[in-house]
LOFINU-119906 format. One record per atom (N, C-alpha, C, O, CB): residue number from 0; x, y, z; residue in one letter. Coordinates in steps of 0.001 Angstrom, whole numbers, plus 500000, padded with zeros to 6 digits. Each point is the difference from the previous one (the first is absolute). Glycine has a CB too. Layout:
# LOFINU-119906
SITE,NUM,X,Y,Z,A
...
This chain:
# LOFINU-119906
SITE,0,604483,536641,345367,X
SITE,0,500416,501108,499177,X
SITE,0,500730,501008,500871,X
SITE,0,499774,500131,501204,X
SITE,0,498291,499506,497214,X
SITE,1,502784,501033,500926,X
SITE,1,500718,500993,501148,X
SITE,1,499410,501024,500124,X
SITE,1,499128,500187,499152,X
SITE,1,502803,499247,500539,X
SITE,2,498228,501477,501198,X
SITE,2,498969,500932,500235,X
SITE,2,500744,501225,501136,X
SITE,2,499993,499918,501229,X
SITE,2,497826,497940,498294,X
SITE,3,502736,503151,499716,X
SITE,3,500864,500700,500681,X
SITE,3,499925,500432,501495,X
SITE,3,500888,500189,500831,X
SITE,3,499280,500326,497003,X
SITE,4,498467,499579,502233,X
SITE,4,499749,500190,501712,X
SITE,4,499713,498866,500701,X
SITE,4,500590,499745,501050,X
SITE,4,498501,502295,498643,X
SITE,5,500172,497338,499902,X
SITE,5,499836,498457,500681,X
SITE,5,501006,498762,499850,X
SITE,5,499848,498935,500599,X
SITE,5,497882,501712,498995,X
SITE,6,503308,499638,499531,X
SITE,6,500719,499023,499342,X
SITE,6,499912,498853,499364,X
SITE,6,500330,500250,498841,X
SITE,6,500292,500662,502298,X
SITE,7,499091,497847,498970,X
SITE,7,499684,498373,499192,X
SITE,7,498587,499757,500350,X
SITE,7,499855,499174,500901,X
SITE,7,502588,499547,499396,X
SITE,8,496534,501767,499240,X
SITE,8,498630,499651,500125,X
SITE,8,499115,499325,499159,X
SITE,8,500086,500222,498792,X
SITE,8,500280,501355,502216,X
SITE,9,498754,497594,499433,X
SITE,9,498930,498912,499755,X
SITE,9,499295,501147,498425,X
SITE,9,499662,501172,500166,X
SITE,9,499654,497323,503283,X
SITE,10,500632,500908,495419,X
SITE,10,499212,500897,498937,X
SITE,10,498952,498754,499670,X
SITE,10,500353,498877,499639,X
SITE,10,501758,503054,499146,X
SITE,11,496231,498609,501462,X
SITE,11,499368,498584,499480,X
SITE,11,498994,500619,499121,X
SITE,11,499616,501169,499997,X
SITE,11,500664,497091,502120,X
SITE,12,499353,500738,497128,X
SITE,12,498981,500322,499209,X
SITE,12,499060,499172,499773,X
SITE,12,500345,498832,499821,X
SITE,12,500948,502328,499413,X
SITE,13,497066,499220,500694,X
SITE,13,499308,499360,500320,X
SITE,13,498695,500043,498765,X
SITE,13,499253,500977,499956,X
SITE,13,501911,499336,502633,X
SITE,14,498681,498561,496476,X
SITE,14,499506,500010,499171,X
SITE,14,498309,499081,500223,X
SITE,14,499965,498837,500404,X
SITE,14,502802,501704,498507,X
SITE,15,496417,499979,500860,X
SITE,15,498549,499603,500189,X
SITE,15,498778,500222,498914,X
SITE,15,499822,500961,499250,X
SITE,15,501010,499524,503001,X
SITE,16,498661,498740,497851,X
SITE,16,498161,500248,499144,X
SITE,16,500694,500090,498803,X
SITE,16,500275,501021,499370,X
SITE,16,497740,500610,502185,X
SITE,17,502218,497328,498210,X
SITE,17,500359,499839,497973,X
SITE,17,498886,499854,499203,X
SITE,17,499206,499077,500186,X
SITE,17,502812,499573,500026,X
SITE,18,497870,502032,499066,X
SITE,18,499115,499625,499005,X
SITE,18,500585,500371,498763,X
SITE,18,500948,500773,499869,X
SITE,18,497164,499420,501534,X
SITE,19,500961,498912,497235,X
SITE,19,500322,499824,499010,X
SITE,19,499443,501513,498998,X
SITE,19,498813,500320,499937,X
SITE,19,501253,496739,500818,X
SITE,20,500856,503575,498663,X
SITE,20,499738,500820,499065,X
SITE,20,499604,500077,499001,X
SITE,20,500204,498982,499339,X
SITE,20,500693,501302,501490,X
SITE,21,498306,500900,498402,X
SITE,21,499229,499326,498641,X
SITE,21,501945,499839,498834,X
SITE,21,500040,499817,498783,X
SITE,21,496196,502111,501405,X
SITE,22,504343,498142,500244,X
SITE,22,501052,499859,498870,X
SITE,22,500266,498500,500299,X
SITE,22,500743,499386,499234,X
SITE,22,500456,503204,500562,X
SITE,23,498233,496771,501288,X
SITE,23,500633,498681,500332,X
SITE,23,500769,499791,501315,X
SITE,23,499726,499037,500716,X
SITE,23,500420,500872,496933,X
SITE,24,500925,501079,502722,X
SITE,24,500992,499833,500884,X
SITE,24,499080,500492,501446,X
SITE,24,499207,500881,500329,X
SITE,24,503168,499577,497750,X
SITE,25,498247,498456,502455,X
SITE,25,499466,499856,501822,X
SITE,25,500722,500849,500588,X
SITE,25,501184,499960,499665,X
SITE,25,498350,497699,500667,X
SITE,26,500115,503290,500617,X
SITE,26,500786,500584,500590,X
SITE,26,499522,500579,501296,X
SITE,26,498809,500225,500216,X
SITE,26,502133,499972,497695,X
SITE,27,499965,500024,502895,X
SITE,27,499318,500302,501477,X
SITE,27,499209,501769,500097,X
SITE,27,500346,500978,499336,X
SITE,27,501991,497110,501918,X
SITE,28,497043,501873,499327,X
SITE,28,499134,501611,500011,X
SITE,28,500527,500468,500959,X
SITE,28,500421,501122,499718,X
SITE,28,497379,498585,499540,X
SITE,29,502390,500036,501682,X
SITE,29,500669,500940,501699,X
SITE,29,501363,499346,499758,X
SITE,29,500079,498880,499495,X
SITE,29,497687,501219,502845,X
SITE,30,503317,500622,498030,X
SITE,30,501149,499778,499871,X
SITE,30,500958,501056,501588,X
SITE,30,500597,501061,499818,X
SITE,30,498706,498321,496831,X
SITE,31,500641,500336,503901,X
SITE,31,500550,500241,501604,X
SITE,31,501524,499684,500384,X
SITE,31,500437,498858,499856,X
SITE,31,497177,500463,500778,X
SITE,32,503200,501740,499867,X
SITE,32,501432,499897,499488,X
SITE,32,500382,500048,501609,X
SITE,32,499954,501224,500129,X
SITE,32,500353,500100,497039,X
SITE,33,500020,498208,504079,X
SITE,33,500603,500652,501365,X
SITE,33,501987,499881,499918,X
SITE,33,500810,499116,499722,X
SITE,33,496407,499829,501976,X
SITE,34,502843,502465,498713,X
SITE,34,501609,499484,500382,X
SITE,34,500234,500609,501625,X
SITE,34,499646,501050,500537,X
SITE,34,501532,499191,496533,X
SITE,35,499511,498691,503368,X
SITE,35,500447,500196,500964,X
SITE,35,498826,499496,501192,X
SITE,35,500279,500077,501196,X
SITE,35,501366,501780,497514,X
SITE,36,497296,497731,500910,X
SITE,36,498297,499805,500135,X
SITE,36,499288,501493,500132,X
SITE,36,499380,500478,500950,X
SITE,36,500882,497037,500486,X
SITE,37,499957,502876,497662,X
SITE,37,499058,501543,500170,X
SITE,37,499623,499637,498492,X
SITE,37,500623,499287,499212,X
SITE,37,500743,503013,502670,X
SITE,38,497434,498395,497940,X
SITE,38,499684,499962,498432,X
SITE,38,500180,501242,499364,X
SITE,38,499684,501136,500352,X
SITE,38,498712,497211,499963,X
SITE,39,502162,501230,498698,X
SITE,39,500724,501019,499263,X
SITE,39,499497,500247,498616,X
SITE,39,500176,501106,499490,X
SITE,39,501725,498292,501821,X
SITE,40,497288,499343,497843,X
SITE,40,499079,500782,499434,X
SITE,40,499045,498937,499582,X
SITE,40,500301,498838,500272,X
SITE,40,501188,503154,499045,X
SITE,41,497105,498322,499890,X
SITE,41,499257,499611,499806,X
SITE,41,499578,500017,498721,X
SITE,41,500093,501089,499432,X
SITE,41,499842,499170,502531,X
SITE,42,499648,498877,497456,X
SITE,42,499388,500643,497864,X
SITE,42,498157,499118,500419,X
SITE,42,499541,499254,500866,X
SITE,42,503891,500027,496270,X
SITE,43,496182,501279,501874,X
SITE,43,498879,499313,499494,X
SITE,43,500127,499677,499303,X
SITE,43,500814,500831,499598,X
SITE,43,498169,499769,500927,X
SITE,44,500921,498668,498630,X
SITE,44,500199,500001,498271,X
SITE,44,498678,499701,499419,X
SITE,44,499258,499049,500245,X
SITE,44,503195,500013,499702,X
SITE,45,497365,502073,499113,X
SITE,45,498517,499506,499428,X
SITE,45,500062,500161,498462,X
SITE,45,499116,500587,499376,X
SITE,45,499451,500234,502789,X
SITE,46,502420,498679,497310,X
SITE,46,500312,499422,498702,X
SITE,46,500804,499093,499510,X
SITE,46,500872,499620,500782,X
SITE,46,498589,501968,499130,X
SITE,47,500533,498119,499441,X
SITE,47,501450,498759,499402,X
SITE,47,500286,499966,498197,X
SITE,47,499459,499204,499232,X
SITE,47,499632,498719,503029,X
SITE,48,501818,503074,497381,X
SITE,48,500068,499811,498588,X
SITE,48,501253,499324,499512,X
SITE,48,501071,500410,500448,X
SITE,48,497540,501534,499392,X
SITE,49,501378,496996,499228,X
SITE,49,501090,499532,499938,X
SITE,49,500732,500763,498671,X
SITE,49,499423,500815,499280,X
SITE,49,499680,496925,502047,X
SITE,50,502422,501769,498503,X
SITE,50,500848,500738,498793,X
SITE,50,499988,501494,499565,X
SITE,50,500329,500407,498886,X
SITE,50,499306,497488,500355,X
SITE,51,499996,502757,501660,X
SITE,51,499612,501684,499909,X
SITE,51,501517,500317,499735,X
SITE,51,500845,499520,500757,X
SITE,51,496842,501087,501160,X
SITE,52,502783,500424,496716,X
SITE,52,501416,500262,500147,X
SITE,52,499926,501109,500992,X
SITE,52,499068,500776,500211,X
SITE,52,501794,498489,497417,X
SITE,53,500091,500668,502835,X
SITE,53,501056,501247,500934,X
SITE,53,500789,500073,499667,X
SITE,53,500631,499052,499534,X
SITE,53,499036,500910,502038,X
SITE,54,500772,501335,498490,X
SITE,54,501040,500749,500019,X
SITE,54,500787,499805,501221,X
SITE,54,499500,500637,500927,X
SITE,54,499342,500819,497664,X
SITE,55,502245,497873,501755,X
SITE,55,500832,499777,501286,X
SITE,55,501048,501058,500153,X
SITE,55,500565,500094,501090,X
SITE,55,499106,497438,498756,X
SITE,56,500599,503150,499323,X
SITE,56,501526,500478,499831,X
SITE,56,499941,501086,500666,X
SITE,56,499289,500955,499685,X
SITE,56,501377,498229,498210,X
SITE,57,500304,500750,503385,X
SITE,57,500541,500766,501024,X
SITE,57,501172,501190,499306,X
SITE,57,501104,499903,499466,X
SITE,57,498417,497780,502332,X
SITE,58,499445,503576,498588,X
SITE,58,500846,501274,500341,X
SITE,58,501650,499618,500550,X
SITE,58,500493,499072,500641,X
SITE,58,496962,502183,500118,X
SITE,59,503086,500051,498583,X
SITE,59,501347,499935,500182,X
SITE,59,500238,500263,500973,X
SITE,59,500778,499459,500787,X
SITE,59,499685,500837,497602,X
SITE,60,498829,500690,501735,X
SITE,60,499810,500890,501859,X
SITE,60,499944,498649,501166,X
SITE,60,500480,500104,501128,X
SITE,60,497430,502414,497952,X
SITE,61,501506,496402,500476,X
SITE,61,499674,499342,501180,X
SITE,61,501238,499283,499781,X
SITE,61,500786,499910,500943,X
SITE,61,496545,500010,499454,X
SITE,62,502907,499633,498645,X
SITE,62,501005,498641,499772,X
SITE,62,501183,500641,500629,X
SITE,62,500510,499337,500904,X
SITE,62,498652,499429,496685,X
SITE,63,501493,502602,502078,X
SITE,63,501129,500398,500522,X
SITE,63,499849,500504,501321,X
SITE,63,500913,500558,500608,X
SITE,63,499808,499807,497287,X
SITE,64,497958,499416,502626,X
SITE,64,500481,500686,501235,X
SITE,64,500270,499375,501556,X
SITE,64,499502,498923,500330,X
SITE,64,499283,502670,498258,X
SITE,65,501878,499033,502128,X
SITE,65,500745,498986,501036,X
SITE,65,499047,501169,500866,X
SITE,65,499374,500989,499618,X
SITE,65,503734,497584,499691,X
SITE,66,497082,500884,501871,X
SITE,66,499687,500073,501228,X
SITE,66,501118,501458,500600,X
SITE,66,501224,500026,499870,X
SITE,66,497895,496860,500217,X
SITE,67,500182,504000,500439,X
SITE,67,501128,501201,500814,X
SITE,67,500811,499265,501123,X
SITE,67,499704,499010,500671,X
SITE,67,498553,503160,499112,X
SITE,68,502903,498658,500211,X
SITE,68,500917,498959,501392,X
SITE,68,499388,500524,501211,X
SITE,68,499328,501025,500110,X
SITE,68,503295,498721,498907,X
SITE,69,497743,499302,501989,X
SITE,69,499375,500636,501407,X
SITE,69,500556,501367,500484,X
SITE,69,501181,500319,499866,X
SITE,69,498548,497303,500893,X
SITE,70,499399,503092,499767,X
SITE,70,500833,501183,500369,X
SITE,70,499609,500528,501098,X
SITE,70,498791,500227,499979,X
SITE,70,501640,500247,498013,X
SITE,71,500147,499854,503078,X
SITE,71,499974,500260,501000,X
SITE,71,501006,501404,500327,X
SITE,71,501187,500185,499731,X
SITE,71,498016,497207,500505,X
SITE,72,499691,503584,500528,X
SITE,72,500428,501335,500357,X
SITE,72,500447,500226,501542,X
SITE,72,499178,499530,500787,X
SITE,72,499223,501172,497332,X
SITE,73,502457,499769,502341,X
SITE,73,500713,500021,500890,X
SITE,73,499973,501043,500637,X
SITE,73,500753,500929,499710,X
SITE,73,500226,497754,499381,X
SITE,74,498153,501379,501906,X
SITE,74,499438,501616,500873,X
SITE,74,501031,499996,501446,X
SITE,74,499474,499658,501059,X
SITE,74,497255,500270,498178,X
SITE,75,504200,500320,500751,X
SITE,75,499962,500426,502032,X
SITE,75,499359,501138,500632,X
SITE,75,500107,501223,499903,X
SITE,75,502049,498010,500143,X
SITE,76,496907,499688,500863,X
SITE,76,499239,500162,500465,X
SITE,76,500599,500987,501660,X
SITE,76,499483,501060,500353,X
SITE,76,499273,496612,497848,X
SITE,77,502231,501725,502450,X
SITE,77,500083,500246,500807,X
SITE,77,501835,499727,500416,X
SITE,77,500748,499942,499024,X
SITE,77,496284,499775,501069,X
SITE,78,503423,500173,500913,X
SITE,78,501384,499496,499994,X
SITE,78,500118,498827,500401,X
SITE,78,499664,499446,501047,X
SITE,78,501062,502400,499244,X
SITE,79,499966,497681,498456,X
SITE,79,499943,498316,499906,X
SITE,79,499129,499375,499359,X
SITE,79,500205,498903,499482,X
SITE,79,500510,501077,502285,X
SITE,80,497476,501068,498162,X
SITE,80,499307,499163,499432,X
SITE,80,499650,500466,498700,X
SITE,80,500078,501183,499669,X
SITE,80,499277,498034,502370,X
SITE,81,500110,499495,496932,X
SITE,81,499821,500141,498439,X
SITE,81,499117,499619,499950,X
SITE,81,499756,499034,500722,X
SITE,81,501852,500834,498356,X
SITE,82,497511,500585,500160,X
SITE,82,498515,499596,499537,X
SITE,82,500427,500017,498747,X
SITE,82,500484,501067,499624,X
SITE,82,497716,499877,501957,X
SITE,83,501737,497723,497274,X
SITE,83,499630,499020,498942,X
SITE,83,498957,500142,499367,X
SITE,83,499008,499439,500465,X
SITE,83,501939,499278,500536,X
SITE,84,498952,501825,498127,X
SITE,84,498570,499862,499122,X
SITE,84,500791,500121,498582,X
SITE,84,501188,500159,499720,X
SITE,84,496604,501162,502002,X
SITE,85,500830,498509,497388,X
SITE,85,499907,499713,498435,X
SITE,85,499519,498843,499774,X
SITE,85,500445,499475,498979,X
SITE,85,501260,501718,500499,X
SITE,86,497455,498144,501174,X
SITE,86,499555,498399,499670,X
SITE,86,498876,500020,500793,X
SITE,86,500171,500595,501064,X
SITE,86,502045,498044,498580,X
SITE,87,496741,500921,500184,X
SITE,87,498985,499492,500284,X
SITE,87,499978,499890,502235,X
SITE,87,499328,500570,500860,X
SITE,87,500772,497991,495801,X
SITE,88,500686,500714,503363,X
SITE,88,500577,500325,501232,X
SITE,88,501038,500719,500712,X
SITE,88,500717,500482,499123,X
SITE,88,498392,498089,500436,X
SITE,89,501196,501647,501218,X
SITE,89,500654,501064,500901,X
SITE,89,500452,499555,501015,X
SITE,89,499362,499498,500925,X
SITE,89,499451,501942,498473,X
SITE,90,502935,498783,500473,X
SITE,90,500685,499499,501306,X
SITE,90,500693,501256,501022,X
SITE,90,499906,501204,499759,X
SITE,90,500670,496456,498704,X
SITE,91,500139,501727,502733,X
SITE,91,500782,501346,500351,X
SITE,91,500879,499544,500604,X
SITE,91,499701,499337,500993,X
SITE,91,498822,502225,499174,X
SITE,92,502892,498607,499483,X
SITE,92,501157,499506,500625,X
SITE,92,500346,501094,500926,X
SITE,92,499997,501223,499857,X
SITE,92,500794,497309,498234,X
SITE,93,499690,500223,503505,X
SITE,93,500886,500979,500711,X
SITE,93,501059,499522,500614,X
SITE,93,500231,498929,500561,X
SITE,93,498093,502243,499748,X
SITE,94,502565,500225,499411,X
SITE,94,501126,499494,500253,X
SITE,94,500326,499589,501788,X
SITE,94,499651,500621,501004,X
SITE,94,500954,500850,496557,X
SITE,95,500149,497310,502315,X
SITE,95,500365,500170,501511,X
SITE,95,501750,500061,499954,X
SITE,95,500732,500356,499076,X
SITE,95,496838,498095,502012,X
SITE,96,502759,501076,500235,X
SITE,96,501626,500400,500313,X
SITE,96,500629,499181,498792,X
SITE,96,500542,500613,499080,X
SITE,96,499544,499616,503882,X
SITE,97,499835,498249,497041,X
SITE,97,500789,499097,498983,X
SITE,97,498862,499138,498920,X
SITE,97,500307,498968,499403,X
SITE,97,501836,500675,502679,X
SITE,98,496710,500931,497844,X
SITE,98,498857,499474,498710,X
SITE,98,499394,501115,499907,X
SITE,98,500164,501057,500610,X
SITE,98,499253,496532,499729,X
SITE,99,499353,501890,498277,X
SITE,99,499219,500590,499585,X
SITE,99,498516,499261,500479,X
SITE,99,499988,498849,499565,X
SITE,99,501868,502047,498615,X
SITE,100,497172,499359,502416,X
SITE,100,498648,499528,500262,X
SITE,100,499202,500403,498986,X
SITE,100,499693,501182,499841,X
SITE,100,500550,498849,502406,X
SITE,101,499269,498776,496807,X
SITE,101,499016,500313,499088,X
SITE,101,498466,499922,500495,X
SITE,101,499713,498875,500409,X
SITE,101,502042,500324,497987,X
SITE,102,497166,501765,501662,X
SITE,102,498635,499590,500536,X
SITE,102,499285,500026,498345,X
SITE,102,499971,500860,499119,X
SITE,102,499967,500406,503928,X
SITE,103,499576,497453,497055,X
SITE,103,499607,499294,498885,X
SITE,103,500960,500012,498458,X
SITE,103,500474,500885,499288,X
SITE,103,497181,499673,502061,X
SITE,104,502311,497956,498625,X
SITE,104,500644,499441,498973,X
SITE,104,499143,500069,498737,X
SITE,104,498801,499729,499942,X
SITE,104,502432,498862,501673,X
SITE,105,499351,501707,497640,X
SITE,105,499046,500291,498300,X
SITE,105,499203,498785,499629,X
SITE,105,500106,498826,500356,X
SITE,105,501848,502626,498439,X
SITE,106,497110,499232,500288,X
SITE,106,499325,498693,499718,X
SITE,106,500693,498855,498809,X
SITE,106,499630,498834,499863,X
SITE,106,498200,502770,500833,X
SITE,107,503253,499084,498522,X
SITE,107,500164,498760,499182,X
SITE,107,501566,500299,499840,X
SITE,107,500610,500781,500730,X
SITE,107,496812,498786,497892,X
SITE,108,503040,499840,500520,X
SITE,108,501742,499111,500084,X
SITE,108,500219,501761,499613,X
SITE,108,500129,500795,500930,X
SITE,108,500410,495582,497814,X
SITE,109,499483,504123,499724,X
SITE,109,500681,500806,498968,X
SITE,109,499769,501238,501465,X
SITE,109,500982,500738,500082,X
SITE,109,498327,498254,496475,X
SITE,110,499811,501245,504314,X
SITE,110,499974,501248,500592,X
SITE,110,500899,500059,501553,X
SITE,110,500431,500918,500698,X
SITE,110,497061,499366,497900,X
SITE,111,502515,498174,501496,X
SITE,111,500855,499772,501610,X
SITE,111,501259,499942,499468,X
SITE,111,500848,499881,500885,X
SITE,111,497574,498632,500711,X
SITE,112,502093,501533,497122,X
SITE,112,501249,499869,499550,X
SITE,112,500017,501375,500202,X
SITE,112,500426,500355,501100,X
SITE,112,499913,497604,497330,X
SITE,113,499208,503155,500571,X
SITE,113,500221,501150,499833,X
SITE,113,499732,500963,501077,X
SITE,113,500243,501197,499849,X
SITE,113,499480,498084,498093,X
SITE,114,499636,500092,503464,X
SITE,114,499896,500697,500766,X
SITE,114,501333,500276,500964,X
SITE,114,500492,501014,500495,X
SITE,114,497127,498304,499014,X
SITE,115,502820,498816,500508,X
SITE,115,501147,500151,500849,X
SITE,115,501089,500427,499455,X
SITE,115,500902,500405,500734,X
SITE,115,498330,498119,500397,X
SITE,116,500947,501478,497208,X
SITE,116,501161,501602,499236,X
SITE,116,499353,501054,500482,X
SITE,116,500808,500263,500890,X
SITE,116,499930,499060,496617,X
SITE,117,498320,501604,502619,X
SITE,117,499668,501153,500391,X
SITE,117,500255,500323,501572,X
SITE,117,500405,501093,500397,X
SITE,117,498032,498702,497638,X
SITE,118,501222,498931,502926,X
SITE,118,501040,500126,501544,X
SITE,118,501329,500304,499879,X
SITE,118,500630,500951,500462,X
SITE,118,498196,497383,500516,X
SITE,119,501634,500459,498136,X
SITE,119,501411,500657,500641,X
SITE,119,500673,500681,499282,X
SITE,119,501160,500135,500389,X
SITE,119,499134,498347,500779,X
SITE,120,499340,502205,497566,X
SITE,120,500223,501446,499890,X
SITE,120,499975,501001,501290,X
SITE,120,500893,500574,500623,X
SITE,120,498120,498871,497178,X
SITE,121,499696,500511,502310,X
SITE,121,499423,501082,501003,X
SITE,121,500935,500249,501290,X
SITE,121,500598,500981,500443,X
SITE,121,496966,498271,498812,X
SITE,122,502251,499109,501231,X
SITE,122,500983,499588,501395,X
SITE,122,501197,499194,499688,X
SITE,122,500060,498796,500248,X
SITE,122,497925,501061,501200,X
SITE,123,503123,500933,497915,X
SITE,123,501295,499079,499417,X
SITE,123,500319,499372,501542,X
SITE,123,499435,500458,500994,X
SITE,123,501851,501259,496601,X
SITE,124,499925,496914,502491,X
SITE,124,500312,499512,500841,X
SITE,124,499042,499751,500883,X
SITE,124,500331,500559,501046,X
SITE,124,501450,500178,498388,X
SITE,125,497014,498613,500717,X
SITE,125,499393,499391,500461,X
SITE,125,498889,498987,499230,X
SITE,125,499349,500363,499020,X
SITE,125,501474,501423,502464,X
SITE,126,499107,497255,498961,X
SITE,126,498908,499047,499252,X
SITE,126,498711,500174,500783,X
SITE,126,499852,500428,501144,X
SITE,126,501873,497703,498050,X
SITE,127,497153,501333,499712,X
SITE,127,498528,500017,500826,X
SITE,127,500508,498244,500481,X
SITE,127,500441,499191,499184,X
SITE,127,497090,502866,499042,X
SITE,128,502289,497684,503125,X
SITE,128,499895,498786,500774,X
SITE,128,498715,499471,500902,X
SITE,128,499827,499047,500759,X
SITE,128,502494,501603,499169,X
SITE,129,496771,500585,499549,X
SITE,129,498701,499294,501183,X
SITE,129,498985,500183,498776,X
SITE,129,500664,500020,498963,X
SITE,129,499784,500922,504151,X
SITE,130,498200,499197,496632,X
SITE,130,499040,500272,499633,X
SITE,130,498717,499658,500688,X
SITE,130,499700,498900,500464,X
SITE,130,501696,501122,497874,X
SITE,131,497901,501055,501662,X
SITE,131,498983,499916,500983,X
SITE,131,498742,500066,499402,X
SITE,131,499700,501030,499397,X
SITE,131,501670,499894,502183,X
SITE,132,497762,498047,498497,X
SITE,132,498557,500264,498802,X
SITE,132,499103,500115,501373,X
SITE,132,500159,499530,501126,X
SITE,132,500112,498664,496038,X
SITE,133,498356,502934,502036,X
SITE,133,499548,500123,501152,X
SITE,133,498610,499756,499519,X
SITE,133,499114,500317,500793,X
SITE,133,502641,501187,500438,X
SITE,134,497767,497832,497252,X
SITE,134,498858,499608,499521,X
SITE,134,499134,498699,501018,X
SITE,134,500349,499221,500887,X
SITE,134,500933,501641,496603,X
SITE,135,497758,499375,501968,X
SITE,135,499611,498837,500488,X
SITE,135,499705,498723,499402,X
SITE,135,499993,498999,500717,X
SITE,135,499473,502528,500393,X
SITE,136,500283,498393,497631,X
SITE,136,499985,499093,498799,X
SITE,136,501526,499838,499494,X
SITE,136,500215,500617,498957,X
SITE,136,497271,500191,500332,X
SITE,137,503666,498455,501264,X
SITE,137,501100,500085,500151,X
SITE,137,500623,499186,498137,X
SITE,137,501156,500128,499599,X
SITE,137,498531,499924,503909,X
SITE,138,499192,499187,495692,X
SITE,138,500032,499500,498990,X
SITE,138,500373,501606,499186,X
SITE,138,500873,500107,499138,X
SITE,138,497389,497340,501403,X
SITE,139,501123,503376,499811,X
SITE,139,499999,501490,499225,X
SITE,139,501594,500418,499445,X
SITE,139,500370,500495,498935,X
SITE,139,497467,500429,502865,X
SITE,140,503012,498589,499572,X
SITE,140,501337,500206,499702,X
SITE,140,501116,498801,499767,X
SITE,140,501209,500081,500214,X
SITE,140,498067,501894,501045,X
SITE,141,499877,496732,498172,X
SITE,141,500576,498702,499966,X
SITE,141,501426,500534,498741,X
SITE,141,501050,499972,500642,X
SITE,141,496116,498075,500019,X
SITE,142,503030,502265,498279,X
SITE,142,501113,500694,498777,X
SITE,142,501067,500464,500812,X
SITE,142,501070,499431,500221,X
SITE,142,497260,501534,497964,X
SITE,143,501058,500687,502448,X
SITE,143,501133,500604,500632,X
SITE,143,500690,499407,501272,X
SITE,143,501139,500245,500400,X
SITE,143,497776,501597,498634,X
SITE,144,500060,497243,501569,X
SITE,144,500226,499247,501206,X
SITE,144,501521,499076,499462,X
SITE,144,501060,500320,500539,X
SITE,144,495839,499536,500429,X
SITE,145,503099,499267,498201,X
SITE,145,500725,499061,498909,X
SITE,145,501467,500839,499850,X
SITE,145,501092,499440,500097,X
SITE,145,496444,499603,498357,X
SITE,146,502324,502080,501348,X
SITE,146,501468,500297,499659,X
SITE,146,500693,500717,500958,X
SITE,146,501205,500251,500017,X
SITE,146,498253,499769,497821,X
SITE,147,499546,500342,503089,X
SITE,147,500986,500270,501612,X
SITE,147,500022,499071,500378,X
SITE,147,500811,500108,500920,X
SITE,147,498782,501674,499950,X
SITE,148,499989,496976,499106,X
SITE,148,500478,498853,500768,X
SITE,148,501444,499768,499304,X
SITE,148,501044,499899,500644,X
SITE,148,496434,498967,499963,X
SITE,149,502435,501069,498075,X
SITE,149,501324,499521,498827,X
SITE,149,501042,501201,500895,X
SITE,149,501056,499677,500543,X
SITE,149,497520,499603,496195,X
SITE,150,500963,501858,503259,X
SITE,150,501218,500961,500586,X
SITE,150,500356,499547,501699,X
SITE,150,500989,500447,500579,X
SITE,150,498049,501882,497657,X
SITE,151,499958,496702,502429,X
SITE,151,500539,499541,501350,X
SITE,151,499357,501195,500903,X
SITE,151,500665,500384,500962,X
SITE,151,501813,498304,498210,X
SITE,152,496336,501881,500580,X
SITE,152,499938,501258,501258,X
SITE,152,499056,499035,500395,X
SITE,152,499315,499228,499329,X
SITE,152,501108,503650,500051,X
SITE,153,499679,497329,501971,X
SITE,153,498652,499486,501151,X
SITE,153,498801,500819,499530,X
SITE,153,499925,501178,499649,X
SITE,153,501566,498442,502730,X
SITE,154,497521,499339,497724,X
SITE,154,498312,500757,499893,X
SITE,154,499572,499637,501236,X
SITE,154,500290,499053,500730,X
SITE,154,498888,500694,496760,X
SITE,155,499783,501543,502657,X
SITE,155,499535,500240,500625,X
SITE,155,498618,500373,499944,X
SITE,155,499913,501192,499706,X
SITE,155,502096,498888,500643,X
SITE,156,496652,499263,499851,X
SITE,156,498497,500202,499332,X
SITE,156,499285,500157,501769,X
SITE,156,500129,499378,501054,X
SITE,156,499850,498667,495895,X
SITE,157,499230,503186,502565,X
SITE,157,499522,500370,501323,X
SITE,157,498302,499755,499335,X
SITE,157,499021,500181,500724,X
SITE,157,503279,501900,500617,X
């Protein structure tokens, strides 16, 4: 399953202790979900009714609504340097003589796109060509990692 910070990860699910319900239908009681191998959730189930109507019908609010675009705020920090925020993570470009040095690459595609429009606004005539991650769980930045490679900058993981 994709998984914006971790990217293409293992989703399993783990079904156990079936037993038969007074309506008839067998069904498992612990129901155990891991993605990525972390567990992510757990049910008990201590009923089983069959043909119960529901009501399914999804709000408009939900059906129409999209996702906010990435957005990223653009601080200079210092001369040459930019500190990146509006996302979950936080980068800081600096400028050098003929590039831009990115320290840490975003975590997913829509924000390493919109980050590297917000560089070279900031720093016209120069490209980001290096990126420097300095995590230690380097899967954290596997997305943003993906589209500075597509743009050709050298990484760099300390």
């Amino acid at each position: 399953m994709a998984n914006p910070v971790l990217g293409d990860i293992l989703a399993e699910t783990d079904y156990t202790e079936y037993e038969r319900a007074p309506s008839g239908v067998t069904f498992p009681l612990p129901i155990t979900q891991r993605e990525g191998g972390h567990r992510s959730l757990d049910l008990f189930i201590t009923a089983v009714e069959v043909n119960i109507p529901v009501d399914t019908a999804i709000p408009d609010s939900i059906r129409n609504a999209s996702p906010p675009p990435a957005r990223v705020d653009v601080e200079k920090i210092g001369n040459g340097i930019y500190y990146l925020c509006g996302g979950t993570y936080h980068s800081v470009a600096i400028e050098m003589s003929d590039q831009v040095v990115l320290i840490e690459a975003p975590v997913d595609e829509e924000r390493s796109l919109a980050l590297m429009r917000s560089v070279a606004e900031a720093i016209p005539g120069k490209r980001v060509r290096t990126a420097v991650n300095t995590i230690i769980t380097l899967t954290l930045r596997v997305d943003g990692v993906r589209s500075a490679k597509r743009a050709r900058l050298s990484s760099l993981t300390s």
